[in-house]
C-alpha positions in Angstrom: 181.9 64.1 -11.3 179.8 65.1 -8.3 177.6 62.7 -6.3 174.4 64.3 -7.9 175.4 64.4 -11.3 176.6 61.1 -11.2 173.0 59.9 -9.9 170.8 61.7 -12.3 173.1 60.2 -14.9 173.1 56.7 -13.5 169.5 56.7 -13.6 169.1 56.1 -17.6 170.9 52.6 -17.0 168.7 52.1 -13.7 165.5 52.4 -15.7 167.0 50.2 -18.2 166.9 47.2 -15.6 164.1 47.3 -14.7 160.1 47.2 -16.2 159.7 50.5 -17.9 156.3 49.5 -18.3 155.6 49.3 -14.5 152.7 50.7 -12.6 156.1 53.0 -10.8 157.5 54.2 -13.6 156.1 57.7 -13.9 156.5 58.0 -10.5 160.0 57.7 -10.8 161.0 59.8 -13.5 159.0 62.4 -11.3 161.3 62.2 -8.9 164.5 62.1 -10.6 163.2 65.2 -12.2 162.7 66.4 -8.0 166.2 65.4 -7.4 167.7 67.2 -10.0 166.2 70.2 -9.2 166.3 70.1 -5.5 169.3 68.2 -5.4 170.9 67.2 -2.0 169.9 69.3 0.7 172.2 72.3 2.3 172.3 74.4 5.4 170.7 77.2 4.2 167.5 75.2 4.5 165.7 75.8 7.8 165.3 72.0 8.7 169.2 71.0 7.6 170.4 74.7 9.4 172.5 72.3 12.1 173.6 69.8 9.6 176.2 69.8 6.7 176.3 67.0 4.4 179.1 68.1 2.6 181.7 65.7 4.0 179.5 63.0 3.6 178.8 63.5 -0.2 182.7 64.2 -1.2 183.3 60.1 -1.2 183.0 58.7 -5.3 180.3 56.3 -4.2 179.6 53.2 -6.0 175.9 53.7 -7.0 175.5 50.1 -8.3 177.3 47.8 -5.9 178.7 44.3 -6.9 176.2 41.6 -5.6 178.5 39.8 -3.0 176.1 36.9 -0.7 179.1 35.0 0.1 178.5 36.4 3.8 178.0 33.4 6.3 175.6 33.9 9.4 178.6 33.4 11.8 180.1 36.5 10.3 177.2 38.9 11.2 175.7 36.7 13.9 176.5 39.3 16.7 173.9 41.7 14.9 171.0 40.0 15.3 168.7 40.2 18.5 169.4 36.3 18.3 168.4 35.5 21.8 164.6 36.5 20.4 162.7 33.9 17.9 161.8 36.8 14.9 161.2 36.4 11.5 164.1 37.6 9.3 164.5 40.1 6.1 168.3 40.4 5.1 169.8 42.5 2.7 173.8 42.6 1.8 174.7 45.5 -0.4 171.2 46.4 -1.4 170.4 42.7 -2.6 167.9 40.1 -0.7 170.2 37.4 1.2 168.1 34.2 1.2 170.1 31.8 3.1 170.3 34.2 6.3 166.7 34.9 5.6 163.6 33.5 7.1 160.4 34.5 4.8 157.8 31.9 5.3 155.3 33.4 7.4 151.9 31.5 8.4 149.1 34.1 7.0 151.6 37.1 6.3 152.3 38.8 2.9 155.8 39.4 3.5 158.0 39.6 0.2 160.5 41.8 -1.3 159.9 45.1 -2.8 161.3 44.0 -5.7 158.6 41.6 -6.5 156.1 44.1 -5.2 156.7 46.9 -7.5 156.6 44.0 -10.4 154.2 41.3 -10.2 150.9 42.2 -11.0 149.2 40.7 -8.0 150.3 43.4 -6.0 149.4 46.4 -8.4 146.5 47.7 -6.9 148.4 47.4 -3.3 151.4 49.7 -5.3 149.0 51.8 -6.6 147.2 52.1 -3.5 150.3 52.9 -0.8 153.4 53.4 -2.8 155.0 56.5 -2.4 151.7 58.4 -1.0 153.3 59.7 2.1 156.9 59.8 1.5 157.7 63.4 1.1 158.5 64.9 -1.9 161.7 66.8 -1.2 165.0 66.0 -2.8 166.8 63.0 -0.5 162.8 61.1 -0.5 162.5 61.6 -4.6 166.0 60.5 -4.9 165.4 57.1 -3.0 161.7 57.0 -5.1 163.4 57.4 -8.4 166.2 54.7 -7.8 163.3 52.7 -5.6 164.1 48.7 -6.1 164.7 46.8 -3.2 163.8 46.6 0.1 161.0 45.3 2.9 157.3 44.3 1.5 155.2 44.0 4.7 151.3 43.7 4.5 149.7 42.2 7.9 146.8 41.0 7.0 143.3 42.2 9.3 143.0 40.9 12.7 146.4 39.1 12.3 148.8 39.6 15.6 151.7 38.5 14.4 153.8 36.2 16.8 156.8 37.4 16.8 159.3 40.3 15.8 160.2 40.9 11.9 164.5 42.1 11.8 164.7 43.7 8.8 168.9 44.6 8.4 170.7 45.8 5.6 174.8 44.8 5.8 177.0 46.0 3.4 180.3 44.1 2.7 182.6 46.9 2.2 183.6 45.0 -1.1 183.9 48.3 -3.2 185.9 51.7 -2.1 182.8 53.5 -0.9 179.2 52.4 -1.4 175.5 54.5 -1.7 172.5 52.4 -0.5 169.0 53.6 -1.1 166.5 50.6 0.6 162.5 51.3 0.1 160.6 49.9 3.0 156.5 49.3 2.9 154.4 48.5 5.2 150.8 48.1 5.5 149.1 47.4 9.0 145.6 46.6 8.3 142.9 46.6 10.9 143.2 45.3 14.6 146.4 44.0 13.2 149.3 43.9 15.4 153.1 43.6 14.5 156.6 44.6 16.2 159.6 45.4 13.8 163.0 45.9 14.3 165.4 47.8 11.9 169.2 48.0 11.5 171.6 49.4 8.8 175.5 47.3 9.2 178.7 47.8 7.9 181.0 45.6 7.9 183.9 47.1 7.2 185.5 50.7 7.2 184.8 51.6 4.0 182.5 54.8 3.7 179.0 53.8 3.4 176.0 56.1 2.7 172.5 55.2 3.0 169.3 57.2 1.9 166.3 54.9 3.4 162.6 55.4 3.0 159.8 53.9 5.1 156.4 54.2 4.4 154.2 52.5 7.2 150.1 52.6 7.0 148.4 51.8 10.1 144.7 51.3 9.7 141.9 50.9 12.2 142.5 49.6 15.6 146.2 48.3 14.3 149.3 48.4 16.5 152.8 49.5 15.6 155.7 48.8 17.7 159.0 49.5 15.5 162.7 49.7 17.1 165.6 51.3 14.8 169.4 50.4 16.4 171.8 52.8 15.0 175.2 51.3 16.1 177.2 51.6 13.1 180.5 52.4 12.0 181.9 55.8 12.3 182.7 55.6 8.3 179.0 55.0 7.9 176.3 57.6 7.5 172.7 57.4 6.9 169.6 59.5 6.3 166.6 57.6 7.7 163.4 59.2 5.9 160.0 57.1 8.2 156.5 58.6 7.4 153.8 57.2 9.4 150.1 57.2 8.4 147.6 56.3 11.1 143.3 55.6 11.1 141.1 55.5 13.6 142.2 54.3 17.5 145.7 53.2 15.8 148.4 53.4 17.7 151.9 53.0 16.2 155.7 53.7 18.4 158.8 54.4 16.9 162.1 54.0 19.3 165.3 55.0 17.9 169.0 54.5 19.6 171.5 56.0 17.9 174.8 54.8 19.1 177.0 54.8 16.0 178.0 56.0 12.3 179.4 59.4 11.1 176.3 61.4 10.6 173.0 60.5 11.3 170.2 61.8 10.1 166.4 60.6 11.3 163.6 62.3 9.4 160.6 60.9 11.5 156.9 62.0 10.3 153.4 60.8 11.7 150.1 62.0 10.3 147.2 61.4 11.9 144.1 60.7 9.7 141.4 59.8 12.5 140.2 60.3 16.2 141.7 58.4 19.1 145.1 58.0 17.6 148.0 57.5 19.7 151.8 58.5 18.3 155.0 58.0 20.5 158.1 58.5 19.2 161.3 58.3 21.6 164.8 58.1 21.6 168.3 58.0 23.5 171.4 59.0 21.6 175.2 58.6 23.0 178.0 59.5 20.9 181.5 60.6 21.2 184.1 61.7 19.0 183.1 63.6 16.1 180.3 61.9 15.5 176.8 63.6 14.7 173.4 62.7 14.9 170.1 64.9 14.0 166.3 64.2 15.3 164.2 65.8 12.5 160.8 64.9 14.1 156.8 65.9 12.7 153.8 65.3 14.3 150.6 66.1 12.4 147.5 66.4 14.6 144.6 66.6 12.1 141.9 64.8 13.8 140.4 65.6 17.4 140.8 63.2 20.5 144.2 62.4 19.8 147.4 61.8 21.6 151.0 62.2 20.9 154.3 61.7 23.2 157.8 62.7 22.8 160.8 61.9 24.4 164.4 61.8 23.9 167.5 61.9 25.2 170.9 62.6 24.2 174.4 62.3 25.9 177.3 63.8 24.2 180.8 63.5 24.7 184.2 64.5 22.7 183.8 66.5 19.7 180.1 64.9 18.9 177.3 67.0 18.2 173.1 66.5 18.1 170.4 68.2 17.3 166.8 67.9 18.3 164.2 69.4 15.5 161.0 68.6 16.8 157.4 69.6 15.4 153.9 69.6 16.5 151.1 70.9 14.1 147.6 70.5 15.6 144.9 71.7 13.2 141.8 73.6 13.5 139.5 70.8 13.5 142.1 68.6 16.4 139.7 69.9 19.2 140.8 67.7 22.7 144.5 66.9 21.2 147.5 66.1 24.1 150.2 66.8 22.6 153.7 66.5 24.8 157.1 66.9 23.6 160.6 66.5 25.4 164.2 67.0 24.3 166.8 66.3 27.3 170.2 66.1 26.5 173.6 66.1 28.8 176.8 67.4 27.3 179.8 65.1 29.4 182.5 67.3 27.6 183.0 71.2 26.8 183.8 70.3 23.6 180.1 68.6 22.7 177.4 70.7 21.9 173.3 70.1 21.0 170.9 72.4 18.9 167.9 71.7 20.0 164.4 73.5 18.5 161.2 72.4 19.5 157.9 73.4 18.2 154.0 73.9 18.4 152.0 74.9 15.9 148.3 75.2 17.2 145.5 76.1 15.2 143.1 74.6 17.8 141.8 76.0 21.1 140.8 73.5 22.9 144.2 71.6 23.6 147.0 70.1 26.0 149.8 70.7 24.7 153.6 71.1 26.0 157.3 71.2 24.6 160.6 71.7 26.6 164.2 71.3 26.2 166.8 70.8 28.6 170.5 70.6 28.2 173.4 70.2 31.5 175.8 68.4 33.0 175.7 65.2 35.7 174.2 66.6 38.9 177.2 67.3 41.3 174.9 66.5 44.7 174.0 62.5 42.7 177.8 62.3 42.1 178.8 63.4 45.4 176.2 61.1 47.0 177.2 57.7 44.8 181.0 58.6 45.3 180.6 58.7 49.0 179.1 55.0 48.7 182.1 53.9 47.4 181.1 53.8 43.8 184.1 55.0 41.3 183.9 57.8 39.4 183.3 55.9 35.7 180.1 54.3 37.4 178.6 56.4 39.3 178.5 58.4 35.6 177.2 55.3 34.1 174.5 55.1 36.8 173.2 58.4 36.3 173.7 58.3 32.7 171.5 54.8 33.0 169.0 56.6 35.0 168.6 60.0 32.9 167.6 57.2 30.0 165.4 55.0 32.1 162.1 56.7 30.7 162.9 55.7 27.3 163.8 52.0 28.2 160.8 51.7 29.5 159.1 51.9 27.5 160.5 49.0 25.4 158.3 46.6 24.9 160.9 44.0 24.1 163.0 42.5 26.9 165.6 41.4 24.6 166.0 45.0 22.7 166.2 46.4 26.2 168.7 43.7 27.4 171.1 44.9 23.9 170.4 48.7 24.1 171.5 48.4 28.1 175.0 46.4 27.2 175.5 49.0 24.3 175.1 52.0 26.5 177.4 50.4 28.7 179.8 49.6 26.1 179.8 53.5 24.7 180.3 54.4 28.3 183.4 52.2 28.8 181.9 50.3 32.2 180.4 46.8 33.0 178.1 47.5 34.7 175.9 43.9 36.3 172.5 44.4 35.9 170.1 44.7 33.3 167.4 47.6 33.0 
């Protein structure tokens, strides 16, 4: 049986776990109905042209995985940003882990989707923010139809929250191959301020395939700073589906590093619903092998006086492959926008290549606005010049490799998430090198 047949047939004994009588249940049978139709995504489509899913979807996924919590926190320790005091949201194979968890937060609704999508208490919240910017193609229906688990966040009005939230999903391995689908919500409310980091973990070789959606609301004056590590295995994939809704003067930041998995896929979407909003998303990718990671990127200007910033970078070695899909739509009405998008990418091996497509869409006149790709090799003259100091070969690439990825990293508001990307890009790069960035 395919994968998609399989899932629109597995979703009769889904519905008959849960409340049928839920606020979500329409919704859902909506969206099974989008899935079948649509089903999963090919290359024909414009947006998947540079990415096949077809050797990710031939595995016989487990659709229900058995509930396994026997996972210690010495076992998954290393994973954490553990040098950092943060509230903790763990999931193992799709189900909350309470005893690596730490949910008791002074003045913040934090709770599991499970509970939100349930108790009445939080119906009008559901009914309110549930699945009202997630887009409604087929991979985003699919997650909404099987929606269950996941991340409840609410930060109440003028609450600056006083320290990160880790929300990370392991998965065990214990069945042959495993299909994941977390539902993440989040609600910023006004002047509100809250830093989140994200990570999907395998932990062992066993295929893996994730299909995550985050909705995130950002209301008046509230702050945003969200970090996504991507280090997993190369027998995991994932499809990371993150829509963004922003008010007035918000300002939200999405950093992703994508170090590791088979195929990655980040769908990344911010819609800007009010003047004097600011939208950064950046990135820094390093892969080798065969591995392949895709930026799908959407900025939605709809306002005027608003600002958004782009920038990522990609290093690709081996076999690997990227691509870059960035779009900026700036409306009629989005007089005074600055809009600035920037794909750079270096290709350390023949064998590697990039696709990279950005795009403006401007319907107003009154605009700055700029988009640019680049894509080369180490400069020859920096390499001459750092060999001649008596650096080696291996780190006089790592330096420049460090420097091409400096503007990213600096952006980091985190000292501990710079401190872990910095000993991960030296790990992928096979040097030590003694200082932090």
């Amino acid at each position: 049986m395919e994968l998609k047949e399989k899932l629109v047939s597995s979703f009769m004994a889904f519905e008959d776990n849960v409340d049928v009588n839920s606020s979500i249940h329409d919704i859902r049978t909506e969206a099974i109905k989008t899935f079948e139709a649509e089903g999963f995504p090919t290359k024909k489509l414009e947006a998947w042209k540079y990415t096949s899913l077809n050797s990710v979807l031939k595995q016989d996924y487990s659709v229900f995985p058995k509930q396994d919590n026997e996972i210690e926190f010495k076992d998954v320790k290393k994973y954490f940003i553990h040098d950092i005091d943060a509230y903790k949201i763990i999931f193992i194979d799709g189900k909350y882990a309470s005893h690596l968890s730490q949910t008791t937060h002074d003045g913040l609704d934090v709770c599991l989707m499970s509970a939100a999508l349930t108790k009445p208490k939080y119906k009008v919240i559901i009914d309110n923010y549930f699945n009202k910017i997630a887009k409604k193609d087929g991979l985003s229906s699919l997650n909404t139809a099987f929606a269950y688990e996941g991340a409840y966040i609410n930060i109440p009005k003028n609450k600056v929250v006083d320290k990160p939230i880790q929300i990370i999903h392991f998965s065990t391995g214990n069945e042959a191959a495993v299909m994941l689908q977390p539902r993440n919500l989040i609600i910023v409310n006004e002047n509100a301020h809250v830093q989140i980091i994200e990570r999907h973990q395998s932990l062992t070789d066993n295929p893996v395939l994730t299909n995550s959606v985050t909705e995130i609301f950002t209301n008046k004056r509230a702050i945003v700073d969200y970090y996504k590590i991507q280090n997993d295995k190369q027998t995991a994939s994932i499809i990371d589906n993150t829509f963004i809704n922003q008010k007035q003067e918000s300002l939200a930041k999405v950093h992703t590093f994508s170090f590791g998995g088979k195929l990655v896929r980040n769908n990344l979407e911010f819609y800007q619903n009010g003047e004097r909003i600011d939208s950064t998303m950046k990135g820094i990718t390093v892969i080798g092998d065969k591995q392949h990671v895709d930026h799908n990127t959407l900025v939605h200007h709809i306002e005027p006086n608003c600002e958004s910033h782009q920038d990522y970078k990609g290093i690709f070695d081996d076999k690997s492959t990227g691509v870059f899909n960035g779009k900026v739509v700036v409306e009629k009405l989005a007089q005074k926008t600055n809009a600035f998008q920037a794909n750079n990418n270096i290709l350390v091996s023949d064998k590697a290549s990039i696709n990279t497509k950005p795009q403006l869409e401007i319907f107003a006149d009154d605009v700055k606005c700029s988009h640019g790709c680049t894509i080369g090799q180490l400069d020859e003259s920096a390499m001459f010049y750092l060999r001649s100091r008596g650096i080696p070969e291996k780190e006089a690439k790592a330096l420049l490799m460090f420097a091409f990825s400096n503007t990213v990293l600096d952006s980091v508001k985190i000292p501990e998430i710079k401190n872990r990307i910095t000993k991960i890009i030296a790990n992928k790069l096979g040097v030590n090198i003694g200082f932090d960035l």
